[in-house]
SEVO-534735 format. One record per atom (N, C-alpha, C): residue in one letter; atom name; x, y, z. Coordinates in steps of 0.2 Angstrom, whole numbers, plus 5000, padded with zeros to 4 digits. Layout:
N
PT A CA X Y Z
...
***
This chain:
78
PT X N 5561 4660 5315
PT X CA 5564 4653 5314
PT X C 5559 4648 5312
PT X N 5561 4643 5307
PT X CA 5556 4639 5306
PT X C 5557 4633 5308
PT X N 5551 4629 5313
PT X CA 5551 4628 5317
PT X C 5547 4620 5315
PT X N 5548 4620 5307
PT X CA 5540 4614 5304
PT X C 5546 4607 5302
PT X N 5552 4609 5304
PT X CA 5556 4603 5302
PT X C 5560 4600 5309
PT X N 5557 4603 5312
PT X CA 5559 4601 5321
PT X C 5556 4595 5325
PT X N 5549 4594 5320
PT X CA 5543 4591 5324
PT X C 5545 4582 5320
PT X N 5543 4576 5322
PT X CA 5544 4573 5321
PT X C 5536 4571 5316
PT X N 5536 4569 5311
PT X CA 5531 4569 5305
PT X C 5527 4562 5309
PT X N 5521 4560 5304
PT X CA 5520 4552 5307
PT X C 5522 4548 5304
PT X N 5527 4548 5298
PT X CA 5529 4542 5296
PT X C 5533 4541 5301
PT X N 5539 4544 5304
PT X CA 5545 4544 5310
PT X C 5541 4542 5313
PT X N 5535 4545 5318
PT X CA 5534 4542 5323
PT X C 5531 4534 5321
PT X N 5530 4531 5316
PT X CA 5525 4526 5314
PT X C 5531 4523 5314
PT X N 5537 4524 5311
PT X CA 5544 4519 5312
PT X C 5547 4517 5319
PT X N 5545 4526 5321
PT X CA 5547 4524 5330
PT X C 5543 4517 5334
PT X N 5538 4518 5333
PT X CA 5530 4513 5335
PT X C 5534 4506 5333
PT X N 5535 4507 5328
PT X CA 5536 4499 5326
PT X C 5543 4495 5329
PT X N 5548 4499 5329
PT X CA 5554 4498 5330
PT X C 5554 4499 5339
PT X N 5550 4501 5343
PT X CA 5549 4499 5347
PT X C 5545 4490 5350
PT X N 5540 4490 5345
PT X CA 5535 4485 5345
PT X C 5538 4479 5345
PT X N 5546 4479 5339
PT X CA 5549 4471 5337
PT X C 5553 4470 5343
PT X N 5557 4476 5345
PT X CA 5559 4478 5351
PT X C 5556 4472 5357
PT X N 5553 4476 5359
PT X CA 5548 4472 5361
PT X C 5545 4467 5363
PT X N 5541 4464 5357
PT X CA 5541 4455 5354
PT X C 5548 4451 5358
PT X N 5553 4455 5355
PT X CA 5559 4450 5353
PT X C 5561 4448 5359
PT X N 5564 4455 5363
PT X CA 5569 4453 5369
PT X C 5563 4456 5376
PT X N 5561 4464 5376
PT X CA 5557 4465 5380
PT X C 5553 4463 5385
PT X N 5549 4461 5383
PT X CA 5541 4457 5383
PT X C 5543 4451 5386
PT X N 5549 4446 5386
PT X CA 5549 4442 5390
PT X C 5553 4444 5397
PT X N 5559 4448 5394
PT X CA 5563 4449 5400
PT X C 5555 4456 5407
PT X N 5552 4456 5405
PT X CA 5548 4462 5409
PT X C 5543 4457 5411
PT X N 5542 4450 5407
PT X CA 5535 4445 5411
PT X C 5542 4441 5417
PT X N 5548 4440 5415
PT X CA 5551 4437 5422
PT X C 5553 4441 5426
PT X N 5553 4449 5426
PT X CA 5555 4454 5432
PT X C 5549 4453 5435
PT X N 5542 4455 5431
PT X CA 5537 4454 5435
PT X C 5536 4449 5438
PT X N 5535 4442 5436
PT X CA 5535 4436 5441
PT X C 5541 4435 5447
PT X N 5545 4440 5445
PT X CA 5549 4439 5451
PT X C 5547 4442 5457
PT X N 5546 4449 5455
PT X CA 5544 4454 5460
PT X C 5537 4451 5461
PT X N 5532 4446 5459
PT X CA 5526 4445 5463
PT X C 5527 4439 5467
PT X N 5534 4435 5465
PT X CA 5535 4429 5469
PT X C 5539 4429 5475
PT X N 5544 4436 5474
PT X CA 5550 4436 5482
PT X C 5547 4441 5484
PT X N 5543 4446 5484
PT X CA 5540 4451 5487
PT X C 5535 4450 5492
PT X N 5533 4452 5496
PT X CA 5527 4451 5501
PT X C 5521 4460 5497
PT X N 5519 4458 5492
PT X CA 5515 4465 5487
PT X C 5508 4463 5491
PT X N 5507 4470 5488
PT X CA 5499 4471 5490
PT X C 5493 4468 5486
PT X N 5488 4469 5485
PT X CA 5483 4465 5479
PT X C 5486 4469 5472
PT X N 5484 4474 5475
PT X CA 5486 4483 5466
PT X C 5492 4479 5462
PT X N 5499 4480 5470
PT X CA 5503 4478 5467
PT X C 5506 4474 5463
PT X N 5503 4467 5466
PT X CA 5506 4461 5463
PT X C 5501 4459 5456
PT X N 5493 4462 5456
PT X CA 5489 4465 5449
PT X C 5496 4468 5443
PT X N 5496 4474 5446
PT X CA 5499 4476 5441
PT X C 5508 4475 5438
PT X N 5511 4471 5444
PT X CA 5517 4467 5441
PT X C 5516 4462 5435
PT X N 5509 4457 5436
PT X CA 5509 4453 5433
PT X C 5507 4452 5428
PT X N 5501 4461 5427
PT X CA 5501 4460 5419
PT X C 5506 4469 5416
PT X N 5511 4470 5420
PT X CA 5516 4474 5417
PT X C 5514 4476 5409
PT X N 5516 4471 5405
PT X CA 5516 4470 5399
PT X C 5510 4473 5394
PT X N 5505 4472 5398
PT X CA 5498 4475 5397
PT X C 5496 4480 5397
PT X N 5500 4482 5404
PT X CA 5498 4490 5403
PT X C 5504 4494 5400
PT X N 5510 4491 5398
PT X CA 5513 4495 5391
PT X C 5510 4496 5387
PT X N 5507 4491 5384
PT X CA 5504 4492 5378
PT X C 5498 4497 5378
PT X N 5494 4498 5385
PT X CA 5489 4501 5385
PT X C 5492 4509 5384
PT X N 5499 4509 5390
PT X CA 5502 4516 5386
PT X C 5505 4518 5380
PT X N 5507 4513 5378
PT X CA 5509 4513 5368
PT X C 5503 4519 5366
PT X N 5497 4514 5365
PT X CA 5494 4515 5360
PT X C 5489 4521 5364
PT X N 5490 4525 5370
PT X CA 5486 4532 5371
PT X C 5493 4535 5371
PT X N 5499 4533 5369
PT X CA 5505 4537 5367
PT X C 5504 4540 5360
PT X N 5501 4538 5356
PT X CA 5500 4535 5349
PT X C 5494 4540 5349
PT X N 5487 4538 5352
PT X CA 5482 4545 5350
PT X C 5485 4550 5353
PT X N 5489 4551 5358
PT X CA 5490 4558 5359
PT X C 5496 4562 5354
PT X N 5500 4558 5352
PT X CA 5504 4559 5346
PT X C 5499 4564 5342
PT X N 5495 4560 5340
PT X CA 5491 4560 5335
PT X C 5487 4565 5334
PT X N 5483 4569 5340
PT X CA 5479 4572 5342
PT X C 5483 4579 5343
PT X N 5490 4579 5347
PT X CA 5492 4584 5346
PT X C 5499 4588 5340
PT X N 5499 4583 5337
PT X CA 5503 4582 5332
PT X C 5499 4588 5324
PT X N 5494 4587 5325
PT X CA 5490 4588 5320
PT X C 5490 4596 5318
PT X N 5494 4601 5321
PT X CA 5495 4606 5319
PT X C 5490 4612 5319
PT X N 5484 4611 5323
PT X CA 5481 4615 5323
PT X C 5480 4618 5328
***
């Protein structure tokens, strides 16, 4: 069976990346900074927790872009 038109190329992934990115920008990224502020404002959080509510957005991007080199990494066919 061949198996080489199943795999998602990088141009698709690089459209994906972006179409998640405007995604993102547009409506995302604000509604994820007022979930976080709320969950750091009605909740009784820990130090970790209430850290990483508040920079939520931050660490999506941080997993984007090691989503991106692992694409990349193992995507590569060899």
């Amino acid at each position: 069976m061949n198996n080489s038109g199943q795999m998602v190329g990088p141009v698709g992934a690089i459209i994906l990346f972006l179409i998640f990115i405007i995604n993102w920008f547009v409506w995302l990224g604000s509604w994820i900074n007022i979930v976080g502020d709320t969950m750091v404002t009605t909740n009784s959080l820990t130090g970790v927790e209430a850290f990483f509510f508040a920079n939520l957005n931050f660490f999506i991007m941080i997993c984007i872009f090691l989503g991106m080199l692992g694409f990349m990494y193992f995507a590569r066919g060899e």
